[in-house]
C-alpha positions as semicolon CSV with decimal commas, in nm:
position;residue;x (nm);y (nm);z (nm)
1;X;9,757;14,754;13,216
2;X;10,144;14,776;13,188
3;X;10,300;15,161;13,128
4;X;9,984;15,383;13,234
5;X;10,050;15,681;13,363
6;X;9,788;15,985;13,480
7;X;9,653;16,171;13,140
8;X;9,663;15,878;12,985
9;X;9,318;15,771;12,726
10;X;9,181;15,444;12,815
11;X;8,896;15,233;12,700
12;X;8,620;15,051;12,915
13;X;8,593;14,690;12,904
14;X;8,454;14,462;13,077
15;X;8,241;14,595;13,312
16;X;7,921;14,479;13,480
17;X;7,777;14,712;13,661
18;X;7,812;14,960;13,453
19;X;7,801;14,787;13,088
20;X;7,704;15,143;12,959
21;X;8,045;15,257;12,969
22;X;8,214;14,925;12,775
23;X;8,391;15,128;12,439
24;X;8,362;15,474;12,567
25;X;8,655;15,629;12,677
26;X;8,802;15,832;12,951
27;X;9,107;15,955;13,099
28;X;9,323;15,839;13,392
29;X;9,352;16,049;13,649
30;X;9,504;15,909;13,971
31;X;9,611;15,559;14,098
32;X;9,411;15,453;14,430
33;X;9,660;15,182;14,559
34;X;9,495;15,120;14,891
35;X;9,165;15,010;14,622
36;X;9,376;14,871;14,363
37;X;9,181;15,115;14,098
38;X;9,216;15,374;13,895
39;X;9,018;15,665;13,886
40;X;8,909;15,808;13,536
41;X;8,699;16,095;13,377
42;X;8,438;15,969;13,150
43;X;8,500;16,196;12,820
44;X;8,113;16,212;12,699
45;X;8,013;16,393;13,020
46;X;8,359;16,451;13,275
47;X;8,238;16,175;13,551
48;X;8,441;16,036;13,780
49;X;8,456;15,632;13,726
50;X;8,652;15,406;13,932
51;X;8,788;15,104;13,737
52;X;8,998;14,822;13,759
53;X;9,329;14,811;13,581
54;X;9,197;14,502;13,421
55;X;8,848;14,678;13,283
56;X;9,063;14,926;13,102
57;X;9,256;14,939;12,771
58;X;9,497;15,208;12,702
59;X;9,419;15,352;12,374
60;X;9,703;15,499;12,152
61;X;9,674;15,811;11,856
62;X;9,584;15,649;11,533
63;X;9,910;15,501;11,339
64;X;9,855;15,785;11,114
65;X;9,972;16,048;11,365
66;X;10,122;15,811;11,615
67;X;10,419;15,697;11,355
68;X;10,509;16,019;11,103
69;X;10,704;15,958;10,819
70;X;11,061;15,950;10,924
71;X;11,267;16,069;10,623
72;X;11,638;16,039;10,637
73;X;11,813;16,308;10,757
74;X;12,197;16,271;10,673
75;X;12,516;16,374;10,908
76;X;12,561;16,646;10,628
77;X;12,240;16,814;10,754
78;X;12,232;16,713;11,086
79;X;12,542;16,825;11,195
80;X;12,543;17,178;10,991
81;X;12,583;17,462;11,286
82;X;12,209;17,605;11,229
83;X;12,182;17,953;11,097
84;X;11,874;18,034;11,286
85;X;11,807;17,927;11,684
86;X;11,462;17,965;11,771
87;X;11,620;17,952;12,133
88;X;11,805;18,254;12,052
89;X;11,477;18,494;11,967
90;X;11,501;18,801;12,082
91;X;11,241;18,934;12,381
92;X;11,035;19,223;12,261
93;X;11,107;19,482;12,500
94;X;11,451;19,487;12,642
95;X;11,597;19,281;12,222
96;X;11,816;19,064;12,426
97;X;11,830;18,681;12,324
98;X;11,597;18,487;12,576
99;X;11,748;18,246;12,818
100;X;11,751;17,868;12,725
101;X;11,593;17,814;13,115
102;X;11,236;17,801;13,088
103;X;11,206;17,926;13,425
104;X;11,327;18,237;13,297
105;X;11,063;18,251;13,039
106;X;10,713;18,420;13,045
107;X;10,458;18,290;12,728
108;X;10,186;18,594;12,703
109;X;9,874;18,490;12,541
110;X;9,706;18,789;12,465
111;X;9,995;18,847;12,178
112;X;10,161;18,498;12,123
113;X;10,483;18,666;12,275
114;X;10,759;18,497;12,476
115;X;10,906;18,758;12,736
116;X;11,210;18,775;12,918
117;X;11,173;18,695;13,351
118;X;11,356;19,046;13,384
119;X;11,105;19,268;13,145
120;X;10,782;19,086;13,281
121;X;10,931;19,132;13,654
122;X;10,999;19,499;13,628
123;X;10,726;19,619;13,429
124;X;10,456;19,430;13,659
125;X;10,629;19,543;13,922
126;X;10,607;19,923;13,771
127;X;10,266;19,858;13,735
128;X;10,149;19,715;14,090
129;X;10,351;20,056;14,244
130;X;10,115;20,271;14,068
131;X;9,843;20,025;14,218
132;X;9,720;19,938;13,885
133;X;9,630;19,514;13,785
134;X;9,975;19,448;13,564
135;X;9,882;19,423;13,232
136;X;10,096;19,210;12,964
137;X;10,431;19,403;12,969
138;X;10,466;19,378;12,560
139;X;10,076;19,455;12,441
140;X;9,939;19,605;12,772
141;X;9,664;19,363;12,718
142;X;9,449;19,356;13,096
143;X;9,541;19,021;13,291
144;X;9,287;18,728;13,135
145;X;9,017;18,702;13,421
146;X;8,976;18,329;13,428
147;X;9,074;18,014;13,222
148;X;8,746;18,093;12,969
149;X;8,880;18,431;12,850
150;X;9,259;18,217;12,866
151;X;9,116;17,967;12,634
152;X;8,915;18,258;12,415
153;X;9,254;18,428;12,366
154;X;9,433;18,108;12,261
155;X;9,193;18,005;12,029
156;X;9,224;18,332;11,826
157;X;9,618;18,253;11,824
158;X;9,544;17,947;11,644
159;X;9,245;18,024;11,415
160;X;9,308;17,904;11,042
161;X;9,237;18,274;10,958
162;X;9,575;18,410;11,198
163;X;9,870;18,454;10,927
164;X;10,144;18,512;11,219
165;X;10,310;18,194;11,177
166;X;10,508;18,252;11,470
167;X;10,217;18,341;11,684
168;X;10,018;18,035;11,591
169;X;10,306;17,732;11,637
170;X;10,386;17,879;11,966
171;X;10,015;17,936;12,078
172;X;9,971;17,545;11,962
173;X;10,261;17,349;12,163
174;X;10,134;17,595;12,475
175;X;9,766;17,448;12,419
176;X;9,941;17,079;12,407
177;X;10,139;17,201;12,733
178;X;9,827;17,305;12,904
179;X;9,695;16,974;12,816
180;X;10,022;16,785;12,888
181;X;9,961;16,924;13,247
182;X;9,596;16,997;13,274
183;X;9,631;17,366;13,320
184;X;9,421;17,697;13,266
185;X;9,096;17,479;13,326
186;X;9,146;17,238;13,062
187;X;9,191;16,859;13,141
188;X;9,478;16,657;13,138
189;X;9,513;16,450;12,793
190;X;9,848;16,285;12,652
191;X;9,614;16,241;12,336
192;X;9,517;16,600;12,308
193;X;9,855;16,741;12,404
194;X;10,045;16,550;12,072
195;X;9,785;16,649;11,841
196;X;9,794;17,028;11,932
197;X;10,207;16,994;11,936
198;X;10,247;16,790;11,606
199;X;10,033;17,081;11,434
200;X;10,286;17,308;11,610
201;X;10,548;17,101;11,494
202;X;10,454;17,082;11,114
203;X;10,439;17,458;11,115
204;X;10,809;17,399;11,189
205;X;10,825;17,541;11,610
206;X;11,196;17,349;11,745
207;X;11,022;17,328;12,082
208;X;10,742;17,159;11,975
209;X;10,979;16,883;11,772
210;X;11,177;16,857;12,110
211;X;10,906;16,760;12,332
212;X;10,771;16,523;12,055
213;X;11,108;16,377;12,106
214;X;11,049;16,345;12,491
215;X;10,724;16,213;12,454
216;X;10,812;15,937;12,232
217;X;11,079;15,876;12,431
218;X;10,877;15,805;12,768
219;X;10,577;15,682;12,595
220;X;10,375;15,977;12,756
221;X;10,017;15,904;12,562
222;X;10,179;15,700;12,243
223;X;10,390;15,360;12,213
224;X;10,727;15,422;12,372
225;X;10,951;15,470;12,032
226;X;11,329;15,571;12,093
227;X;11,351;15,542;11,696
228;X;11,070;15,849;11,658
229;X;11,219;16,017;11,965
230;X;11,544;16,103;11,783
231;X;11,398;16,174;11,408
232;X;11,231;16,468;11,631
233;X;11,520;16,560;11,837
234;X;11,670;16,593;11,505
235;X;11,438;16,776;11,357
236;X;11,471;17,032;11,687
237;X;11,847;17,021;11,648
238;X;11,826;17,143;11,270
239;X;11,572;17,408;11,395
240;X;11,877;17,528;11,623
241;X;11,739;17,344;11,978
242;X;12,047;17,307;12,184
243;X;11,839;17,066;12,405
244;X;11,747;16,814;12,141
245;X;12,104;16,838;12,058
246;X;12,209;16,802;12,410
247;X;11,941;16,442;12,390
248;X;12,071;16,333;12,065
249;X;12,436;16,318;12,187
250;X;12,325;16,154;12,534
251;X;12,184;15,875;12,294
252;X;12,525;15,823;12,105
253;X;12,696;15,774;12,410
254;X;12,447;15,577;12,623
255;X;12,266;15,342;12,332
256;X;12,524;15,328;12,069
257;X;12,837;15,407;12,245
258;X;12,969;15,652;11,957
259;X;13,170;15,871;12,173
260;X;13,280;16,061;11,818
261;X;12,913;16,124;11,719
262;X;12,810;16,214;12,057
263;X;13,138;16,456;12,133
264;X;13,005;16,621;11,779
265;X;12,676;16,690;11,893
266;X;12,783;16,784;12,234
267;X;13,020;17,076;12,077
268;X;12,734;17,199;11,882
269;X;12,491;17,240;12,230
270;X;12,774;17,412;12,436
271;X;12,873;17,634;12,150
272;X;12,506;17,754;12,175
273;X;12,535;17,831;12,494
274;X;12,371;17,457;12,661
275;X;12,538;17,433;13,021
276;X;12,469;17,043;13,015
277;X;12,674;16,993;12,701
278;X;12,960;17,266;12,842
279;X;12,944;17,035;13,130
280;X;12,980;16,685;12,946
281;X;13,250;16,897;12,717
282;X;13,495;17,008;13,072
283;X;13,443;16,631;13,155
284;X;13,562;16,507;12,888
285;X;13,834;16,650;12,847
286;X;14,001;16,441;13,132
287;X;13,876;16,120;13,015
288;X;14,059;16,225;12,698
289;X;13,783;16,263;12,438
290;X;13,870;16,659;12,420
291;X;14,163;16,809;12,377
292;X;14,278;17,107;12,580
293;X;14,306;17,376;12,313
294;X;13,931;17,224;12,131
295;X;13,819;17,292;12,509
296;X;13,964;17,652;12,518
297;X;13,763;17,737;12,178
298;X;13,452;17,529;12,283
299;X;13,449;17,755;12,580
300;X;13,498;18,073;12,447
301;X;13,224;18,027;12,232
302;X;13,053;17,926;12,468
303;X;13,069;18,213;12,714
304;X;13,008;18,454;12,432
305;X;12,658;18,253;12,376
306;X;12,587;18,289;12,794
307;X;12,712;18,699;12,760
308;X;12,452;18,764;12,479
309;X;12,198;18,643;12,750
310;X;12,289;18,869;13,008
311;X;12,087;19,161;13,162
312;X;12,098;19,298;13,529
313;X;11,708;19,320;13,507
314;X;11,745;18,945;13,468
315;X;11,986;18,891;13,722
316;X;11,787;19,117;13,948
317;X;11,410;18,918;13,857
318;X;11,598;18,574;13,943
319;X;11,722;18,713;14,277
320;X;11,389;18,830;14,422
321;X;11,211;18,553;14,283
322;X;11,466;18,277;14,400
323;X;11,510;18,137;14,050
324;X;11,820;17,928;14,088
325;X;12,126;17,933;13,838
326;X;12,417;17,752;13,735
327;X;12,539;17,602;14,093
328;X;12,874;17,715;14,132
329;X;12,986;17,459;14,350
330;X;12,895;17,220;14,132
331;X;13,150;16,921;14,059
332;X;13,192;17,006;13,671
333;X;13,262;17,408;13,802
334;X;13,484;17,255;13,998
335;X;13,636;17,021;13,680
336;X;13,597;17,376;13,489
337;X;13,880;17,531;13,718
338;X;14,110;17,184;13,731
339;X;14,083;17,159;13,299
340;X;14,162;17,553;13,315
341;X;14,522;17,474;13,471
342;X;14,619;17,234;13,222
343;X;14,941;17,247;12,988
344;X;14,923;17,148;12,636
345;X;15,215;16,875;12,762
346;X;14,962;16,752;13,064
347;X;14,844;16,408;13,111
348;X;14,545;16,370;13,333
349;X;14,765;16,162;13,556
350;X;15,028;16,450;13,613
351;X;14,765;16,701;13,612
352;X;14,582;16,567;13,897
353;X;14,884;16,438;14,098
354;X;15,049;16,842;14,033
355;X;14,730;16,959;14,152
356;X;14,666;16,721;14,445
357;X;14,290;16,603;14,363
358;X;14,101;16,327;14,357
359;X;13,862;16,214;14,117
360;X;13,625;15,916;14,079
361;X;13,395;15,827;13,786
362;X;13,115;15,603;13,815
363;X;12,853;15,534;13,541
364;X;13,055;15,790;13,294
365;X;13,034;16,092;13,573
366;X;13,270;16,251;13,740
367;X;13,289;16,380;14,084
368;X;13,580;16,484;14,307
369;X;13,669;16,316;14,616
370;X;13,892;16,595;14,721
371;X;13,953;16,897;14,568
372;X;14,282;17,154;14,601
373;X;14,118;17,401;14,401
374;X;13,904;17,707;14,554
């Protein structure tokens, strides 16, 4: 059984001892290699079945929701700056735009609300030094008690009757991700996780389009489909996703080797604020896809996007937690300071030999083999 990976649905077949089970279906849950089997949870009643690899049949979504309609989407669309970024909501408490590190991100689902690390670290904080249980920092909703009352509070998110849009296509792609992972009590399901993200998806959640992308794109639970991977990245990218973006221009470059499509899309991610795509942008500029002034405006915008971000209760929450940023050492900092020293009348050449560094590329990355720059 080629491609199958834990969460996936299978199907019995084949099997002699247990002829019962032949049809029914279960889910994979770990690889044995010293038995050569897999072990998977029977979906009628949650036992544990070993099987061999041969005895099982992966079983994909129905075509109906496994291939969607892929309309055409055309450059004139695609490559309009959004007007809205679903990246860039606000949090509720402190009205700053939320980081694009999920890390930095807290998902609340007693109100459907998506808090900043810095507001849910201080305020439970706050809480705990007055030796009280920390409530939700936005609706001071008590802590759920177990993954029931988690479950209780999600499905009232994403009741028919619930009219808060927003409430319900986040609550929706966090149900797929708790399936996608097999957290807050619920079982691990590729199957279950697309159908609770498409819904979230069709109610128009960038997030939710993105990670269809992903999931297409590894074949995580559906036929690996690179062509349905980036009709949802662009669907994210109109929404305002900076990541999708960041995936469609990796595409351009690696599969159809259109460095003027992908340098477009790249612009568009750092200009939101993406580090990847500021990254790729510095880069390029000294294999000569960039100019230097284009990189001075990409840049500004850029930091202006990162400076809307900032808070020193987020700095402070990623400090005492240990949630890593940006690496400063890293090489394209580094290629950030080198790019910064460049005259309009530079070549790379003269630049590099003025500056006395080194650098290699290998694979389309750079990295510097010695570097004359602090």
């Amino acid at each position: 059984m080629d491609g199958a990976k834990m969460g996936h649905t299978v199907k019995f077949q084949g099997l002699k001892g247990a002829a019962h089970l032949n049809g029914t279906e279960g889910t994979l849950v770990k690889y044995m290699k010293k038995e050569g089997r897999w072990s998977v949870r029977c979906e009628d009643d949650g036992a544990l079945v070993c099987a061999k690899p041969e005895n099982l049949i992966r079983k994909y979504m129905k075509q109906a929701k496994e291939e969607p309609v892929l309309r055409v989407i055309p450059d004139e669309e695609l490559f309009k700056v959004p007007s809205t970024n679903e990246e860039d909501d606000d949090c509720p408490i402190c009205c700053i735009p939320l980081d694009l590190d999920e890390s930095s991100l807290v998902y609340k689902e007693c109100c459907g609300k998506t808090i900043c690390i810095g507001c849910a670290f201080e305020m439970d904080t706050n809480d705990r030094s007055r030796e009280q249980d920390a409530p939700c920092p936005f609706c001071r909703t008590p802590y759920h008690k177990n993954d029931q009352e988690y479950q209780r509070r999600m499905d009232k998110l994403i009741d028919e009757n619930n009219s808060n849009i927003d409430s319900k296509k986040k609550a929706l792609f966090h149900m797929g991700y708790c399936y996608f992972e097999g957290k807050q009590g619920l079982p691990q399901s590729y199957s279950k996780s697309i159908e609770y993200m498409i819904r979230s998806a069709q109610l128009g959640y960038s997030t939710a389009n993105y990670n269809l992308g992903c999931v297409y794109r590894k074949g995580d639970g559906v036929k690996e489909d690179t062509r349905i991977a980036v009709y949802y990245w662009s669907l994210a990218s109109i929404q305002g996703s900076s990541k999708a973006r960041h995936s469609l221009a990796a595409y351009a470059l690696n599969t159809d080797n259109d460095i003027r499509r992908a340098m477009k899309h790249y612009r568009i991610a750092a200009e939101q604020g993406n580090p990847n795509s500021m990254a790729i942008i510095t880069a390029s500029v000294l294999r000569g896809h960039v100019t230097k002034a284009e990189y001075d405006e990409i840049l500004a915008i850029h930091n202006q996007a990162l400076d809307s971000r900032q808070s020193e209760r987020r700095d402070r929450a990623r400090q005492i937690l240990g949630i890593k940023t940006h690496d400063k050492d890293h090489d394209h900092t580094k290629l950030a300071r080198i790019v910064a020293q460049m005259n309009e009348d530079d070549d790379i050449t003269s630049l590099l030999s003025r500056l006395g560094i080194g650098v290699k590329m290998r694979d389309g990355i750079f990295t510097i083999s010695s570097v004359g720059v602090d």
